[in-house]
C-alpha positions in Angstrom: 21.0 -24.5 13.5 19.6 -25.2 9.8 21.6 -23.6 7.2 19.2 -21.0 5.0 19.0 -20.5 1.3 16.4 -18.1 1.0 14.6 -15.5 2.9 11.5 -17.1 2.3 12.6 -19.6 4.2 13.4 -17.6 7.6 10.2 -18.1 10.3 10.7 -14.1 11.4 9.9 -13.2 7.8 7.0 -15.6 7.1 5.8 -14.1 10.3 6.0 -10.7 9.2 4.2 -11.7 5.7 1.7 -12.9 7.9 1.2 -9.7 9.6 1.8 -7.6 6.8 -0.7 -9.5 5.0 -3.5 -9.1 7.8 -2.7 -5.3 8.0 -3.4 -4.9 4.5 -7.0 -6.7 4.5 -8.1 -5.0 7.9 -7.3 -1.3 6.3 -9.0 -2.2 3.3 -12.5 -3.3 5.8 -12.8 -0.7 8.3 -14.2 2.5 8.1 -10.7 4.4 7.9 -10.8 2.6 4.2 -10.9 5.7 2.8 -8.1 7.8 4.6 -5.8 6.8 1.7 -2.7 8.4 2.9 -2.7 6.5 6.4 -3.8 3.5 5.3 -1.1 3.9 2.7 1.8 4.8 5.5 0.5 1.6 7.9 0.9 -1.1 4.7 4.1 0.4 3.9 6.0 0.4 7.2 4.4 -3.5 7.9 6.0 -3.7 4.5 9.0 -2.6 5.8 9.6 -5.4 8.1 9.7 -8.1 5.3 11.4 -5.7 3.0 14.1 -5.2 5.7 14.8 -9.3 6.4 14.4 -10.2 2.4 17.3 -6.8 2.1 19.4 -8.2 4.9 19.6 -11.7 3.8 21.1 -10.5 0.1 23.5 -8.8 1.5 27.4 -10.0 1.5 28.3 -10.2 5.5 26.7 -11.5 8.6 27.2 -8.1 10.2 25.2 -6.2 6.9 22.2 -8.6 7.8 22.4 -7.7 11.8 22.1 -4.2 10.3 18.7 -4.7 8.4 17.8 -6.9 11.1 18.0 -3.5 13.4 16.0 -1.8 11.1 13.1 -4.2 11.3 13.1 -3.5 14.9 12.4 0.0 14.5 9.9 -0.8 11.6 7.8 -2.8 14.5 8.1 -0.6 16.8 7.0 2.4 14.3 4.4 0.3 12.9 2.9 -0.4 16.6 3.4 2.8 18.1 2.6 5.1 15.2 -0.4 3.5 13.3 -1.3 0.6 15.0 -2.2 2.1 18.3 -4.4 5.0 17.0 -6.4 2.3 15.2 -7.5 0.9 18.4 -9.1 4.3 19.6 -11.2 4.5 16.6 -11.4 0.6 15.4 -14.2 -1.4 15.6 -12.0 -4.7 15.5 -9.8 -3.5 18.7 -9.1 -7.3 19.4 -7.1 -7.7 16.0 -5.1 -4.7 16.3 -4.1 -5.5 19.7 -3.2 -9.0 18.7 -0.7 -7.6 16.0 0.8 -5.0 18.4 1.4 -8.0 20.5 3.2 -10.0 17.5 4.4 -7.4 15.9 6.7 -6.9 19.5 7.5 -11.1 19.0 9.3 -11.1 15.8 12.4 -9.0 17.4 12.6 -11.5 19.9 13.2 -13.8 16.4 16.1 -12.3 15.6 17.9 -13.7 18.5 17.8 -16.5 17.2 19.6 -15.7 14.1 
């Protein structure tokens, strides 16, 4: 395995900049546009994820970044389950929020590889 300088670097995090950067332009489109404080609470736990990698990476020991690496789990599952799936019910772009649930629920599987 390729040694890593920088988080930037890390496929799992360019992923979730990837994701968190779709989030943010499909709440910004849709007619929930204006329901600030949700929109806000979706872009800031897809934030989370890459927050949670970059985080990990800084830290001092292997075992610190498995422990922010655990926390972006639960970010992509919160994201997903929380805010993601109630979009679908009401979305008119169902297809795109589906397809993030579904990568969104890839990027633990990343981590394995670590």
């Amino acid at each position: 395995m390729a040694t890593v300088n920088k988080f930037e670097d890390l496929e799992v995090w360019q992923m979730a900049r990837k994701y968190a950067g779709s989030i943010h332009e499909h709440t910004r489109k849709e007619k929930f546009a204006k329901e600030y404080k949700f929109k806000d609470q979706i872009k800031d736990s897809s934030g989370s994820v890459m927050d949670n990698i970059a985080e990990g990476f800084g830290r001092e020991s292997r075992l610190e970044f498995i422990n922010f690496l655990a926390l972006l789990k639960d970010h992509c599952t919160n994201t997903s389950r929380n805010y993601i799936g109630p979009l679908i019910t009401v979305s008119l772009q169902k297809k795109f929020w589906i397809c993030i649930i579904r990568k969104l629920k890839l990027l633990p599987l990343k981590l394995r590889h670590l």
